[in-house]
MARNUDREN-669801 format. One line per field, with one value per residue (C-alpha): x, y, z negated. Coordinates in steps of 0.25 Angstrom, whole numbers. Each point is the difference from the previous one (the first is absolute). Layout:
BEGIN
east	X | ...
north	Y | ...
up	Z | ...
This chain:
BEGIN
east	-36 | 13 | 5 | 0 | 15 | 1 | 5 | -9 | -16 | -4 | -16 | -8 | -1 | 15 | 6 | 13 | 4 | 12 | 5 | 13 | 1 | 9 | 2 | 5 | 8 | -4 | -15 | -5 | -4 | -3 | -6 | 5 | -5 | 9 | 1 | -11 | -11 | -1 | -9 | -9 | 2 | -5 | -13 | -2 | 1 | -7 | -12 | 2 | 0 | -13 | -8 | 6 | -6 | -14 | 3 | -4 | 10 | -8 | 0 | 15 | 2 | -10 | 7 | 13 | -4 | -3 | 14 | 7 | -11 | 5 | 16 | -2 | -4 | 15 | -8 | -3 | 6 | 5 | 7 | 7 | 6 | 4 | 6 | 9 | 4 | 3 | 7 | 8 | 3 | 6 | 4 | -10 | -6 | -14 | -5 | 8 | -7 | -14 | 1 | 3 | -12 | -8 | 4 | -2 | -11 | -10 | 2 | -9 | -10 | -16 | 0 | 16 | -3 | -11 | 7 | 13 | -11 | -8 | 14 | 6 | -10 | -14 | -8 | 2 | -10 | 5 | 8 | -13 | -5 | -1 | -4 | -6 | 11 | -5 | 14 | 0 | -16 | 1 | 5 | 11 | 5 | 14 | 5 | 12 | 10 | -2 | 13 | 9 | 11 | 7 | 15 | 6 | 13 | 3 | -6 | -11 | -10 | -14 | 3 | -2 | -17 | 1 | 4 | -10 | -11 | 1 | 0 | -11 | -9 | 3 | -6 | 14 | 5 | 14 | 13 | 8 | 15 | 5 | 13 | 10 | 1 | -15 | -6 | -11 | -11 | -5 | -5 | -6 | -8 | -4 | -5 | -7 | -8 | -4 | -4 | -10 | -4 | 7 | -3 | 10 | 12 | -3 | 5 | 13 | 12 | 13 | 13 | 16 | 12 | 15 | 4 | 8 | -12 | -3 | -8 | -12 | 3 | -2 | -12 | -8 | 3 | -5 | -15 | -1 | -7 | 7 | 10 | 2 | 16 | 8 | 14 | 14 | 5 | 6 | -10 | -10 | 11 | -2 | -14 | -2 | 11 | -11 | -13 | -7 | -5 | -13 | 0 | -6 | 11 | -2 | 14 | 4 | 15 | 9 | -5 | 4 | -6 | 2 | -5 | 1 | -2 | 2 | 3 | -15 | -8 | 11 | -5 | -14 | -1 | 10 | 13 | -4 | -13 | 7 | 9 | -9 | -5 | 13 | 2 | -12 | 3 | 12 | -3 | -11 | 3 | 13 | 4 | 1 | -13 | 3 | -10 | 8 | 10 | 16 | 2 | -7 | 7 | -2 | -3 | 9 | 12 | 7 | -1 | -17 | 4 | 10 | -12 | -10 | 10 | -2 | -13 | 0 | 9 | -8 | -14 | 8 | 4 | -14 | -7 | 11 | -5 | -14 | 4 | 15 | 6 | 2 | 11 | 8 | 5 | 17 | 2 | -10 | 6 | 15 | -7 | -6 | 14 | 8 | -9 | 0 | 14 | 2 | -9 | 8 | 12 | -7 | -5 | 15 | 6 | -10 | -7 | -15 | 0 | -5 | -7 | -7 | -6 | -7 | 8 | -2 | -4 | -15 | 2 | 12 | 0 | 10 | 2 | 8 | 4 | -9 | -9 | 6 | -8 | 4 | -7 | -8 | -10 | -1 | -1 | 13 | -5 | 10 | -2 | 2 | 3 | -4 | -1 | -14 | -11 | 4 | 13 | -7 | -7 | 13 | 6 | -10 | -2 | 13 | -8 | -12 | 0 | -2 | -7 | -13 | -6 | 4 | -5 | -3 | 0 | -1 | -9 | -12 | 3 | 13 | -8 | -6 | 15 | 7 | -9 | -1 | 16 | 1 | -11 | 9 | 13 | -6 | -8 | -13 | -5 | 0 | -3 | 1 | 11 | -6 | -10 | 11 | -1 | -14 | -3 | -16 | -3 | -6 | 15 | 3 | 13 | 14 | -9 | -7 | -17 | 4 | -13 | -4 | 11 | -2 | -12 | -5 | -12 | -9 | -11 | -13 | -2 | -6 | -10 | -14 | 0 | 11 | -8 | -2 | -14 | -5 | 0 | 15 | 5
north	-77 | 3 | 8 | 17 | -2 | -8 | 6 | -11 | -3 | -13 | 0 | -7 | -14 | -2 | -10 | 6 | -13 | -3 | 13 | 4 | 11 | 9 | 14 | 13 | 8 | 1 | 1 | -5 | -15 | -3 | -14 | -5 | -9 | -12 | -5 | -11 | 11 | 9 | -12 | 1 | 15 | 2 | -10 | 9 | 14 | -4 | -5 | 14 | 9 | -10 | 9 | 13 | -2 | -4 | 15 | 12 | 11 | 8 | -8 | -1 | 13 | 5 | -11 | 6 | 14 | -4 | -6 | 13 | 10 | -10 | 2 | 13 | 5 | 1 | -5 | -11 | -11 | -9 | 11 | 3 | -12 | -1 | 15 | -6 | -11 | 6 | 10 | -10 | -7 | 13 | 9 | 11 | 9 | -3 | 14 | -5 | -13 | 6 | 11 | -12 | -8 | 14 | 2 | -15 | -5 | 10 | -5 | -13 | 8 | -4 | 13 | -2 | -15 | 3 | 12 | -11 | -11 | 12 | 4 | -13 | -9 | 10 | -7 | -6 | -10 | -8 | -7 | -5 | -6 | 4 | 13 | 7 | 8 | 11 | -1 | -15 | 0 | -13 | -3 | -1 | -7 | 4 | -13 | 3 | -12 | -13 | 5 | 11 | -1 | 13 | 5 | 11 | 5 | 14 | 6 | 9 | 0 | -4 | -3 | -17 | 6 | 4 | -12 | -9 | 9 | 1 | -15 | -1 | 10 | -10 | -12 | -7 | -6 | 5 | -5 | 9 | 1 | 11 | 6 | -1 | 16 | 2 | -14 | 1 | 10 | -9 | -12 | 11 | 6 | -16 | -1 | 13 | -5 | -14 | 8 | 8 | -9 | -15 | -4 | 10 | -3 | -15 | 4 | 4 | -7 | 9 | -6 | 2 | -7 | 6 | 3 | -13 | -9 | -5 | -10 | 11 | 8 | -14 | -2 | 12 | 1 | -14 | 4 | 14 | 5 | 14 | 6 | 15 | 3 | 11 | 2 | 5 | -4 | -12 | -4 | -1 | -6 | -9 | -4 | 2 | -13 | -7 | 4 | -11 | 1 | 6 | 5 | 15 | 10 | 13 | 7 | 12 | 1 | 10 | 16 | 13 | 13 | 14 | 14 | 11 | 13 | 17 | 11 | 7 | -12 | 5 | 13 | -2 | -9 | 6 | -7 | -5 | -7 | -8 | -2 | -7 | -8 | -6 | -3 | -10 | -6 | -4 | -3 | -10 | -15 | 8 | -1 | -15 | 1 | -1 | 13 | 8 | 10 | -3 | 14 | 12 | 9 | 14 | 8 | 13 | 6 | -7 | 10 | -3 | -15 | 6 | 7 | -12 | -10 | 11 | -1 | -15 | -1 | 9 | -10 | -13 | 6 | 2 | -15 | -5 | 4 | -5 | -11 | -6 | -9 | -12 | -8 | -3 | -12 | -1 | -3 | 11 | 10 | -2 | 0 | 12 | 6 | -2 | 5 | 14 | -1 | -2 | 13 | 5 | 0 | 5 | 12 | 2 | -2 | 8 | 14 | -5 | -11 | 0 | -9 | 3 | -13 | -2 | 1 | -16 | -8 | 5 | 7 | 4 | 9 | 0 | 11 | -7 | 0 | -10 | -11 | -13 | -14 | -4 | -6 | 11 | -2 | 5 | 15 | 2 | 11 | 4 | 15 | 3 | 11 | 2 | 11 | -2 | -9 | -11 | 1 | -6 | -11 | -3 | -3 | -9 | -8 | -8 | -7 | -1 | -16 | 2 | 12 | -1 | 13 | 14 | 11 | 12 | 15 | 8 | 10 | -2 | 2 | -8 | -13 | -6 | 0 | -4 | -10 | -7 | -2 | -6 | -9 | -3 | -3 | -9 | 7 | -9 | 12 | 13 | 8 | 13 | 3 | -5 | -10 | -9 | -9 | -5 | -5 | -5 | -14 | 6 | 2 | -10 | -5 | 0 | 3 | -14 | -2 | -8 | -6 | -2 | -6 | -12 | -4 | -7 | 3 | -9 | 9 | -6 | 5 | -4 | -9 | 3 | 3 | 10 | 12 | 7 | 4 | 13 | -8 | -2 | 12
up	-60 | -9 | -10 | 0 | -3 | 12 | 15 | 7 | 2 | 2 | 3 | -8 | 8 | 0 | -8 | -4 | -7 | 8 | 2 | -1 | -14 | -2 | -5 | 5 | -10 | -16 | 3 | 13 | 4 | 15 | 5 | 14 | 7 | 6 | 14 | -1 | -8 | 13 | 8 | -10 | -3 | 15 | -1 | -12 | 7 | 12 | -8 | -7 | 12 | 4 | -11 | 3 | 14 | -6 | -6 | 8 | 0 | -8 | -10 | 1 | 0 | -11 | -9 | 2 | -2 | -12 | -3 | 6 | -9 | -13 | 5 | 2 | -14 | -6 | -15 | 5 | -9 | 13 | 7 | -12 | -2 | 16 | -3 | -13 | 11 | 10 | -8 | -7 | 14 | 9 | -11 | 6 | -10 | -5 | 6 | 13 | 1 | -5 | 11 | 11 | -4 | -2 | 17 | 4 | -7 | 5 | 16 | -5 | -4 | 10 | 8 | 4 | 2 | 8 | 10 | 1 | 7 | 7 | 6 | 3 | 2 | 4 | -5 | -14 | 3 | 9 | -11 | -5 | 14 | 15 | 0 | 14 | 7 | 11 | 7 | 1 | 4 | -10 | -14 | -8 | -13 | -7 | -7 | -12 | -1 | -9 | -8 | 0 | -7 | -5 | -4 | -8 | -2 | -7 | -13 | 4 | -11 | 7 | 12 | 1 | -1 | 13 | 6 | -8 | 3 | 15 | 0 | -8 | 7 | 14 | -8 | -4 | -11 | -5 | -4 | -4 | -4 | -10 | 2 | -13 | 0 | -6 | -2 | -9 | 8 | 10 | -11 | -8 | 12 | 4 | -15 | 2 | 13 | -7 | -12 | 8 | 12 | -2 | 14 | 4 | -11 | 4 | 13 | -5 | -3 | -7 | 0 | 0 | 5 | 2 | 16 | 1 | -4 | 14 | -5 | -6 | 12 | 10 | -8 | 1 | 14 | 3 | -4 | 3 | 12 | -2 | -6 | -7 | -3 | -6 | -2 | 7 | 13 | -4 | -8 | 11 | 10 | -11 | 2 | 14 | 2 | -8 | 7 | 4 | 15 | -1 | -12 | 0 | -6 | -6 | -3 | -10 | 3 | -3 | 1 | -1 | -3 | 1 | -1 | 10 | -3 | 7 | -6 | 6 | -10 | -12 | 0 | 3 | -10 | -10 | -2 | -15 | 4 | 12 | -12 | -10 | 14 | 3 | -14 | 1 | 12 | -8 | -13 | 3 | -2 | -4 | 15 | 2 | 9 | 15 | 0 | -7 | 9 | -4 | 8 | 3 | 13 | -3 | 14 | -4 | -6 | -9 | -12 | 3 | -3 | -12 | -6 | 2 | -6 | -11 | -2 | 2 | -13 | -7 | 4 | -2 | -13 | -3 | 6 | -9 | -12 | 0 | 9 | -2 | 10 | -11 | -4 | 13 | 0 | -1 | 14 | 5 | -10 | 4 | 17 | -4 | -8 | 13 | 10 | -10 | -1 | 16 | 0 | -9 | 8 | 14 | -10 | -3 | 14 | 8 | -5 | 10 | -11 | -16 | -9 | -11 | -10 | -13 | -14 | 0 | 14 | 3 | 11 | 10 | 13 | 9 | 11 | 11 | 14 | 6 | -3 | -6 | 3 | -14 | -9 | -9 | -13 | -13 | 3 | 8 | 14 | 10 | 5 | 15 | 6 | 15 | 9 | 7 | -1 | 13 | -6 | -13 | 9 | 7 | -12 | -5 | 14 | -4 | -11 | 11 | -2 | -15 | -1 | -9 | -6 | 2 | -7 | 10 | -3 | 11 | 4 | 6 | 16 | -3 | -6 | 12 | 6 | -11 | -4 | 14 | 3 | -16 | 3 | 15 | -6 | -10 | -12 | -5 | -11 | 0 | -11 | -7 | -10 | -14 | 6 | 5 | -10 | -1 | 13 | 1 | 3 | 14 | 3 | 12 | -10 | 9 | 10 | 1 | -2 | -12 | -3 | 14 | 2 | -8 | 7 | 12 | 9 | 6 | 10 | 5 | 13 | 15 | -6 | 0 | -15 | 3 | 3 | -15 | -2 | -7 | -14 | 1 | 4
């Protein structure tokens, strides 16, 4: 165990004694552990995921129900201390980072923990034992790794839960490593799981090392059975040069997002309402989500997508005030100048362009040509113009490799259509405009059975005791 100020979780049968110390800014302290503590680390953990397994998993699950009720309840004095961190950490606003824990906290809560096995696994049950299967005329056991180790990158407030929880709920123990950008959740939530059920913080291990610490990266993945990573392109070229052979490997890379909507779902809808939709697709983890769009395409006349970038201003305007993007770090705020002052220039240059942006950097829309695959985040949407609805699809099908989450708005008798060449050309989620970002835990990520994923099987069949009888059904 360590301190609340610390970015790391040790559980409580680690000797830390010859751990590297340091400290991360003016107020954070991290342990590390060295080349020769993993060895033990792993006899450690592997002990620890022995007592998860004497667990059933509704035993697992009821214990971190109760964690996710305690982190949902923004008065509670833990959460507020992980808000003033994470605050301090990525400059978000504390309504900005309350909002995100508000969106990802409740996905851990028993009846979403319980649909996620039901969808991915059938029956939950077979993490506790063989369970009869009428397909298989026998039985079958799911069996989580010993260890999964886990990686961040990026600063999205809450997300390092979802990782550990998935692991959890296969019966592993974790290591996981924080990303520089928001380090101080993950130890929190450990803490949190050790408070309510130590069986399951014991069985978790919080750490950070820098990119070129191959040393730490070497160790992890010389006792980990699995692997969980997020980051960019490069930095998952990274890791996949390291994978040990055999190794089980679950990747978040690099996603992008988008929203497509006609003129038919504008006016049924009304243009305002779309309006305030859009504005939360956007504003949520202030854009640094892989979830949230970096463009909407417009099916339409460019004057309908002049009126929404309108509106849009006008619902922007209006997030921002109860809800302020934060302090943008210096090199986010001059990222976020010179994209304004690019569309600036194409507003300038050519009357189908315009931009329209907050008094200070909370929100900026640009109404361009086409879509850019550039970077977005901190409230920065490209408008598109297009002239029908497979014209909208076609100009997403260039981003089909990276395409992640689109928000659909079409009429009905256009859906099934849309919805089937998005899902072709790469789209793993599709959602309506304003519920883009807050995807369920049921939400098969980047298109993958993330928890099934992580485990292996072992069946019981053509043996006389195959044959399930009534009682096991």
């Amino acid at each position: 165990m360590t301190e609340r100020n610390s970015i790391s979780w040790m559980p409580s049968w680690v000797d830390t004694s010859g751990f590297r110390s340091f400290d991360i800014g003016d107020s954070l302290s991290c342990l590390q552990p060295t080349s020769d503590d993993w060895p033990v680390l792993a006899r450690g953990l592997r002990r620890a995921s022995s007592q998860l397994k004497e667990l059933s998993i509704r035993e697992i699950i009821a214990a971190i129900d109760r964690v996710a009720a305690r982190w949902c309840d923004r008065s509670w004095e833990t959460r507020q201390r992980a808000r003033d961190l994470a605050a301090r950490a990525t400059g978000f606003s504390l309504e900005a980072i309350e909002r995100s824990f508000d969106v990802e906290l409740r996905n851990y809560r028993a009846d979403s923990l319980w649909r996620t096995l039901h969808r991915e696994l059938g029956d939950p049950r077979v993490l506790d034992g063989f369970r009869a299967n009428e397909h298989l005329d026998g039985f079958g056991h799911a069996i989580g790794p010993d260890i999964t180790a886990t990686i961040f990158t990026g600063n999205v407030p809450g997300l390092p839960a979802l990782s550990i929880v998935r692991a959890l709920l296969v019966k592993s123990a974790v290591v996981a490593k924080v990303a520089s950008g928001e380090p101080s959740f993950a130890a929190q939530f450990a803490r949190s799981l050790y408070e309510e059920e130590p069986r399951l913080g014991d069985a978790v291990v919080v750490t950070y090392w820098a990119r070129s610490d191959q040393a730490s990266l070497q160790g992890v993945l010389g006792i980990a059975e699995a692997l969980i990573a997020y980051g960019g392109e490069d930095a998952c070229a990274a890791i996949r040069a390291v994978l040990p052979d055999g190794i089980r490997y679950i990747e978040h890379g690099h996603k992008f997002s988008a929203g497509l909507i006609t003129r038919d779902y504008l006016l049924q809808h009304g243009i305002d309402k779309v309006a305030d939709q859009i504005a939360i697709d956007v504003s949520i983890f202030n854009q640094h989500a892989c979830i949230a769009p970096q463009a909407y395409l417009v099916v339409g006349d460019p004057e309908l997508t002049r009126e929404l970038g309108r509106s849009l201003a006008r619902a922007l305007d209006a997030y921002a005030d109860a809800c302020p993007v934060g302090d943008l770090a210096l090199a986010d705020a001059a990222s976020l100048q010179l994209r304004r002052a690019d569309a600036a220039w194409q507003a300038a240059t050519d009357e189908a362009c315009d931009l329209w942006t907050s008094a200070r950097l909370d929100w900026s829309i640009a109404l361009a040509s086409e879509i850019s695959g550039e970077g977005g985040g901190n409230r920065y949407l490209r408008l598109v113009s297009v002239p029908t609805l497979d014209a909208g699809i076609d100009a997403l099908r260039p981003f089909g490799r990276y395409l992640q989450n689109v928000g659909l708005g079409v009429p009905r008798e256009d859906h099934e259509r849309a919805a089937l060449e998005l899902a072709r050309i790469g789209a793993c989620r599709i959602s309506a405009p304003g519920r883009m970002a807050e995807p369920s835990m049921m939400w098969k990520h980047d298109g993958h059975s993330c928890v099934a994923d992580l485990v292996r099987w072992c069946d019981i069949e053509m043996h006389a005791l195959s044959s399930p009888s009534p009682s096991d059904t």
